[in-house]
N, CA, C and O atoms as a GROMACS GRO file, in nm:
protein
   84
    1UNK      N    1  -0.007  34.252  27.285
    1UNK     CA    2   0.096  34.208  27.381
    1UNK      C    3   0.030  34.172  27.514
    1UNK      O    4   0.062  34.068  27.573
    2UNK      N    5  -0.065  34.258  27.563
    2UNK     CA    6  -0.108  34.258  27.693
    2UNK      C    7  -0.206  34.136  27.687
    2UNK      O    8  -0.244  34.093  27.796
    3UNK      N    9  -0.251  34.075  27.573
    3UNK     CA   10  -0.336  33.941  27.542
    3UNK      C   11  -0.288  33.824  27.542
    3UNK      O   12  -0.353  33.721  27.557
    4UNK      N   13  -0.118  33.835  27.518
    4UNK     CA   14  -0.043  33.706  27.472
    4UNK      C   15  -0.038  33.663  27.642
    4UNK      O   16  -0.087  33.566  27.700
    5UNK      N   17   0.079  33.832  27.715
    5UNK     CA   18   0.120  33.798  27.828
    5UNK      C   19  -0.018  33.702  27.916
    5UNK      O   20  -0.007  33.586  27.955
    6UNK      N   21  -0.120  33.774  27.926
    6UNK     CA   22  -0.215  33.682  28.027
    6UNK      C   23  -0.274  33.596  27.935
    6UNK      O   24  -0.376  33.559  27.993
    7UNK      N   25  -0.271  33.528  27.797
    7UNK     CA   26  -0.282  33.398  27.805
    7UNK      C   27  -0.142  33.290  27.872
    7UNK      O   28  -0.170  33.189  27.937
    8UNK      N   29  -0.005  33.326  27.847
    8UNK     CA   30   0.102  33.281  27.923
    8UNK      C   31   0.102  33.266  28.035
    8UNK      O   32   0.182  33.191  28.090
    9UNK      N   33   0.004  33.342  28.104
    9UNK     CA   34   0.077  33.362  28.222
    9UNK      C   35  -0.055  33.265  28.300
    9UNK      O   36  -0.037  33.191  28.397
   10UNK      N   37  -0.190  33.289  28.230
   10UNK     CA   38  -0.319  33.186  28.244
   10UNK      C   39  -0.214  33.052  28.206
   10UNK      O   40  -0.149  32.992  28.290
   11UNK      N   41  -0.216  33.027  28.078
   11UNK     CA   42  -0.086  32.853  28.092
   11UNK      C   43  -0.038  32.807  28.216
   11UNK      O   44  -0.056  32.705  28.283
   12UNK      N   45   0.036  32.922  28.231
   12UNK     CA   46   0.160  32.912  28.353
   12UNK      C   47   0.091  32.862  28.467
   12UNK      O   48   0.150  32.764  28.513
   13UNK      N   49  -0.032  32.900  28.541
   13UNK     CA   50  -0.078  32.914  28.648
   13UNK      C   51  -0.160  32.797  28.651
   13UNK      O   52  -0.165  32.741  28.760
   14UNK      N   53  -0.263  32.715  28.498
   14UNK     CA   54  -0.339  32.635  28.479
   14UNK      C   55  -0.258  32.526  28.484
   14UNK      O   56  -0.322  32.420  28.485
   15UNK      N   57  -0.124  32.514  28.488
   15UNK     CA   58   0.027  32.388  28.448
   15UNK      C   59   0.010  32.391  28.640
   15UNK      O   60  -0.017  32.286  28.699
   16UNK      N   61   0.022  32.460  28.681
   16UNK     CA   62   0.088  32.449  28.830
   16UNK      C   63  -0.050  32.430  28.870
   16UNK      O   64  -0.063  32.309  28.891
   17UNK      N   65  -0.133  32.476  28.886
   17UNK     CA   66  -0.274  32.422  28.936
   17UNK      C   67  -0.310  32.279  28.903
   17UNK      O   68  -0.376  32.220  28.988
   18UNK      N   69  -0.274  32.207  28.783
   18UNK     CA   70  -0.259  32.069  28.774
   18UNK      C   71  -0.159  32.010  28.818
   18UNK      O   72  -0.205  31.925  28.896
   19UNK      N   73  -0.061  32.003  28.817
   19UNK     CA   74   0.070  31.937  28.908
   19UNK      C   75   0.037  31.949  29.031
   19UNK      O   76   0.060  31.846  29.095
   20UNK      N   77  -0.028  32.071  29.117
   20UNK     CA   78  -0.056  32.075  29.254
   20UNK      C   79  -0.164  31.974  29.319
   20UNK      O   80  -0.178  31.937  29.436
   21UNK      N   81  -0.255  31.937  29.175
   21UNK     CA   82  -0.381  31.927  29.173
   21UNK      C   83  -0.333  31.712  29.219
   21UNK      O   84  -0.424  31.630  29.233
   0.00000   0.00000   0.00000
């Protein structure tokens, strides 16, 4: 569980770091 959440949450952050980008 604790592997899924921080790949999701790595996604989450790598999606908004490109749109910002």
């Amino acid at each position: 569980v604790g592997e899924l959440a921080g790949i999701a949450v790595g996604g989450t952050i790598l999606l908004n770091v490109m749109f910002a980008g």
